[in-house]
C-alpha positions in Angstrom: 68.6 183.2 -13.2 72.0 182.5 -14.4 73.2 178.8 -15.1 76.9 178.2 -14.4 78.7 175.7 -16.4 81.0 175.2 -14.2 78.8 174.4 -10.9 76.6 172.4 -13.3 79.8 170.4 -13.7 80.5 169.9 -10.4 77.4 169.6 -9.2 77.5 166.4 -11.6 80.6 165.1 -10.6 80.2 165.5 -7.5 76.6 162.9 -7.8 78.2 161.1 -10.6 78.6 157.7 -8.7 75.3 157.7 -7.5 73.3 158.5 -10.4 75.8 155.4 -12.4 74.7 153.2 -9.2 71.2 154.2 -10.4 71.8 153.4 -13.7 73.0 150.1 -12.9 70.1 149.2 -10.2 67.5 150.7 -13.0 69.6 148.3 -16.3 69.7 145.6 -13.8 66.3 145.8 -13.1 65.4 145.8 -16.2 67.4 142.5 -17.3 65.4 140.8 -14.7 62.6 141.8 -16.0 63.5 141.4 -19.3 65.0 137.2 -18.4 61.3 136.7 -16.9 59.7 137.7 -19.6 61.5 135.6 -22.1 61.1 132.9 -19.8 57.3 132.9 -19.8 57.3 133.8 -23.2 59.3 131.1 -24.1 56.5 128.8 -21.9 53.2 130.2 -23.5 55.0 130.1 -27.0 55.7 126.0 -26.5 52.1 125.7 -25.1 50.5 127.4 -28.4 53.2 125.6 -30.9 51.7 122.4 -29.2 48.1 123.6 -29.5 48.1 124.4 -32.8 50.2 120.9 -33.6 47.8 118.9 -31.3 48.6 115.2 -31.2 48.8 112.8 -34.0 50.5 116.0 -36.2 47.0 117.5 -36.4 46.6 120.8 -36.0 44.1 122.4 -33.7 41.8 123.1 -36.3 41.3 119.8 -37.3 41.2 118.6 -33.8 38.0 121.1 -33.7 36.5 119.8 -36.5 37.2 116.1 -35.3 35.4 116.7 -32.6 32.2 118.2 -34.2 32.1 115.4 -36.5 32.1 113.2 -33.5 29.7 114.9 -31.7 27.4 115.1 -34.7 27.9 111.2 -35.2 27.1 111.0 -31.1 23.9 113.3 -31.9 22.5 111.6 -34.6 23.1 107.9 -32.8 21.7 109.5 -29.7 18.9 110.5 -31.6 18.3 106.7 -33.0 18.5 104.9 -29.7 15.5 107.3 -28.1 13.6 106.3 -31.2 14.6 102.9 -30.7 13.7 103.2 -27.1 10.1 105.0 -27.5 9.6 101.8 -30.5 9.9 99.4 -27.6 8.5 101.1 -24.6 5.4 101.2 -27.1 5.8 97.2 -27.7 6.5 96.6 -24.1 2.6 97.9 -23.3 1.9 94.6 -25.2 3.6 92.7 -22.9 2.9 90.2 -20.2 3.7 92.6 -17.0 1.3 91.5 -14.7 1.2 88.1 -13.0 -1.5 86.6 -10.7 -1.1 82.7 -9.3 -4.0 81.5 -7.1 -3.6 77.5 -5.6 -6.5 76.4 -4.7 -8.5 72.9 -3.6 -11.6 72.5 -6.3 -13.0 69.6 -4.9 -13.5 68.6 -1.3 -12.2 65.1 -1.6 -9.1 65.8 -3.3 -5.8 67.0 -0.9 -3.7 70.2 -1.6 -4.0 72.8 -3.4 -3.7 71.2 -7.0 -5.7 73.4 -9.1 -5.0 76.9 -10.4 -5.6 80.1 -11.9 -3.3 82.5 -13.4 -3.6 85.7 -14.9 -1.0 86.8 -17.7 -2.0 90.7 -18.5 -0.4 93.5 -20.3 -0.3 96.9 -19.5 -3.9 97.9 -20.6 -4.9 94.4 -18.7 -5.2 92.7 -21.8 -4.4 88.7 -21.4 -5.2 85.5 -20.4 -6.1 83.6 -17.3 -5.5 80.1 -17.5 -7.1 78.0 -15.1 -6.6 74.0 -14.4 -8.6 72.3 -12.2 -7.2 68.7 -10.8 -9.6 65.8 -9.6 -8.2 62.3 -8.5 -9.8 60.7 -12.2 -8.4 63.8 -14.4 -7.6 67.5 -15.1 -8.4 70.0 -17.1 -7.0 73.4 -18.4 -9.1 76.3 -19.3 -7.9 79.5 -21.0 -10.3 82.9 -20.9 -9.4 85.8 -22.7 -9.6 88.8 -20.7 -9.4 92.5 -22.5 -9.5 95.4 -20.0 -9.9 93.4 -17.2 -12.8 91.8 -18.1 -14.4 88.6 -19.9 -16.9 87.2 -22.2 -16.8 84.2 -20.6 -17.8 83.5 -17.0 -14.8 84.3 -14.4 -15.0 81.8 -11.5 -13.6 83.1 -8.2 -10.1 82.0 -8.0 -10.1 83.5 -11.8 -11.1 86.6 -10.5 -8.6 86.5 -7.3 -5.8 86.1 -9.9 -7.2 88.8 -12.2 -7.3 91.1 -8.7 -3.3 89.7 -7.7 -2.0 90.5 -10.9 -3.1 93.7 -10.7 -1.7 94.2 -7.6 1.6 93.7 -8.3 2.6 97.1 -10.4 
């Protein structure tokens, strides 16, 4: 097969104003392209200048190591407020929690309930229970230690009752 200048010539010139509109569509293309690109490169290159300059002119690094220094210092004070917590849940066992008020009438003759008992426990029902009794002549107040519930001494009733109410309560 045989090439022919001459119709390759024409052949061109003949298709010479399509394949410049071509041309023109493809470089135009192209610019568009091209006009994006810097645009969004021009974006994402703004973005990264201003994380790496952070705020405050510091740079991201020490933006990064700010904030594990802060989180250590958060750590470590975390770490002293559970034992500081745990220190007084422990103390708080040794607390009065538990609360029992009876009013009662000790003697027949004497109107209302004037005399008492209440129990003032801890946790491991460890206390007191502090008892008055009021007559029309006088009154008297009587403490009982009580560990685990329970006395040496003798519990009368209404000390037992409040014993039972403080109880109750958790």
């Amino acid at each position: 097969m045989i090439f022919d200048i001459n119709n390759i010539y024409k052949t061109i010139a003949i298709y010479s104003p399509y394949i410049l509109i071509a041309y023109s569509i493809i470089i135009f293309i192209l610019l568009v392209v091209q006009i994006r690109t810097a645009v969004k490169l021009k974006k994402l290159s703004s973005k990264y200048k201003k994380l790496l300059n952070g705020t405050n002119d510091k740079s991201l690094e020490q933006l990064i190591f700010d904030t594990m220094n802060l989180s250590n210092d958060i750590a470590s004070e975390n770490k002293e407020i559970v034992k500081r917590i745990k220190n007084i849940e422990r103390e708080m066992q040794n607390c009065i929690q538990k609360v029992g008020v009876v009013r009662y009438n000790a003697f027949e003759n004497v109107g209302s309930d004037l005399s008492f008992s209440i129990a003032l426990l801890d946790n491991n029902d460890n206390g007191v229970v502090i008892s008055g009794i009021y007559t029309r002549e006088s009154s008297a107040t009587y403490a009982k230690k009580i560990v685990n519930g329970q006395s040496k001494h003798a519990l009368s009733a209404e000390e037992l009752q409040a014993i039972s109410e403080s109880k109750k309560i958790i």
